[in-house]
N, C-alpha and C positions, 0 to 999 in steps of 0.2 A: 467443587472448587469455588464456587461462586459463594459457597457460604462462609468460607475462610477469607472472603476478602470483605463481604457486603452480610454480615450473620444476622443483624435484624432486619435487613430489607430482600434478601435473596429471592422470597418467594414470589415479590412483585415482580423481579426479573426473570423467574423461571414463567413465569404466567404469562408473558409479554404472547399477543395474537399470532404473530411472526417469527420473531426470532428468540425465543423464550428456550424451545427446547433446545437450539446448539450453542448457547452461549457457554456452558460448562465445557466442555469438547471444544470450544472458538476462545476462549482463558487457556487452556491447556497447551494448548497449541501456539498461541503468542506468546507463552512463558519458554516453551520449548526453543523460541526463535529466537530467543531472548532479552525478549519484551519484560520488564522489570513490574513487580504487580504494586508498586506505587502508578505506575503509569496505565494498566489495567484498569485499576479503581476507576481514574480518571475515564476510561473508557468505557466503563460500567454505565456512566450516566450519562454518555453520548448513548447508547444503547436506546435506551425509552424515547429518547426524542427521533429517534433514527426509526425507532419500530412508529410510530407516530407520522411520522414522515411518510413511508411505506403506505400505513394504511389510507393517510389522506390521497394517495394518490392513487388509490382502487385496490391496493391486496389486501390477501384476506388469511392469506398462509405464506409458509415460505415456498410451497413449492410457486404461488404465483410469480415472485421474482426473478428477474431474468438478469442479464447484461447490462440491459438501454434501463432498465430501475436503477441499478446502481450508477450506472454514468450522470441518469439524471440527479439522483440523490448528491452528488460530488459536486454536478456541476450549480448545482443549487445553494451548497455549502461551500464552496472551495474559500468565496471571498468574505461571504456572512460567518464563519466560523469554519476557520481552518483546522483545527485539531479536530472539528467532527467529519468533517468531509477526508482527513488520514484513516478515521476508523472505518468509514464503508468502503474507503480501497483497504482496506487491512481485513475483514470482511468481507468483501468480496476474494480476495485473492486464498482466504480459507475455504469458504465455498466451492471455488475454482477445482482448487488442489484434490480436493476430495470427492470430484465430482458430483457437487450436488448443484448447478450451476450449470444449465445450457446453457453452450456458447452460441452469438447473433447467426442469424443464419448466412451463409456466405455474401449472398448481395448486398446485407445489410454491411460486412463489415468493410472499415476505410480506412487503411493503411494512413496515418497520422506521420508528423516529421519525428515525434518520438520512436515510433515504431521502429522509422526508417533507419534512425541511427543505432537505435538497440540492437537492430539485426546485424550492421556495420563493426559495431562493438564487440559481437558473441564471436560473429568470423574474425575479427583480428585476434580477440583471445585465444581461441582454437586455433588458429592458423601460426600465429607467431608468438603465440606464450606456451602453446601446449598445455591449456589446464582442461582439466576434467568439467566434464558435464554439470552436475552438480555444483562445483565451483563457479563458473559461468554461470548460470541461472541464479547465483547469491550476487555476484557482482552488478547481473541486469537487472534484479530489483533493486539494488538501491542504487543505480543508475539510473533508474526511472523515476525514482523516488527525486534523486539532485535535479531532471531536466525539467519535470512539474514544479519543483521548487523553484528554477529561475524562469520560470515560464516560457521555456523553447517552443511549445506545440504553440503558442501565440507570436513567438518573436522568434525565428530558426537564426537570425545575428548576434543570438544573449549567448553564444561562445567565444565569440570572435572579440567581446567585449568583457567576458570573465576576469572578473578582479579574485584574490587571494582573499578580500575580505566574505564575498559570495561564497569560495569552499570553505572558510571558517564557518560561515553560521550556519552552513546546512551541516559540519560536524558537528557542534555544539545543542544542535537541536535535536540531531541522532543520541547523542551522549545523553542525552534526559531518558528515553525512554529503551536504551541495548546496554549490554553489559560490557565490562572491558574486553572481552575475546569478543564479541561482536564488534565492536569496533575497531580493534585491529582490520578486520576484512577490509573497512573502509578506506585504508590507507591508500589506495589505488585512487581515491577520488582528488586526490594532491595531485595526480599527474592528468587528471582525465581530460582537459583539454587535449595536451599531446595525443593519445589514446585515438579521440575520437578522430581526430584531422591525420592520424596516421592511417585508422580503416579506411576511410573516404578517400 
């Protein structure tokens, strides 16, 4: 896959110390979610700086990475360049899925105000919309995706002050990189103020 997007540079990417061997299987998988492969590319060369990243900070393989590697990795990026610190949560949450990726061990983990709402979110969907499993876990991610984006887990008042102009640009920013049936999903994020002050 990686050669259809990246043909004369591929093999520096399959080479990478870290994350070199799942990047083909970690492309495939973002197209299948439907991650558009202009927007790939672009994540192709967050890649190297991301395996770079990694290594500076002691791994030495991918099995060294954990959790608290990619929290750091994001929270290191989030404000220095924010499209790279999207691909090691996008990254991370491939990992996740497939199990290749301990999770922190229980004392380590801290129940966050995103958390808290994401869980408030899944039982109102389940409870008073009746959707399926699988459909609730597309809606929580990119629910989780909208509450980082206005910076909730920093400021839990950035609902209550939600402008129309805030769900525009986080649609518009999704629209660059999902396709038109992926975006349909997101339609739910037009009412999600309602949504969440209804779970709660």
């Amino acid at each position: 896959m990686i050669a259809s997007l990246r043909p004369k540079s591929c093999q520096k990417y399959l080479t990478l110390p870290i994350l070199g061997s799942i990047l083909d299987e970690f492309i495939t998988w973002s197209l299948d979610r439907g991650y558009t492969t202009g927007t790939m590319k672009g994540k192709l060369k967050d890649v190297r700086r991301i395996d770079a990243y990694f290594q500076s900070a002691g791994a030495q393989r991918l099995e060294d990475l954990s959790q608290s590697s990619f929290e750091s990795g994001w929270r290191h990026y989030r404000h220095l360049h924010p499209n790279m610190a999207g691909t090691i949560r996008l990254m991370e949450c491939f990992l996740r899925e497939n199990g290749r990726l301990d999770p922190l061990p229980t004392q380590l983990k801290i129940r966050t105000t995103v958390d808290i709402e994401l869980d408030y979110f899944s039982d109102y969907l389940r409870r008073v919309r009746g959707l399926e499993p699988s459909t609730i876990r597309s809606h929580k991610r990119y629910l989780q995706d909208f509450l980082e984006g206005i910076c909730f887990h920093e400021n839990p008042e950035a609902l209550e002050t939600l402008t129309v102009r805030s769900i525009e640009d986080f649609m518009r920013t999704c629209a660059k990189r999902l396709n038109r049936y992926s975006l349909l999903n997101l339609s739910f994020i037009n009412d999600v103020k309602g949504i969440i002050f209804a779970a709660g």
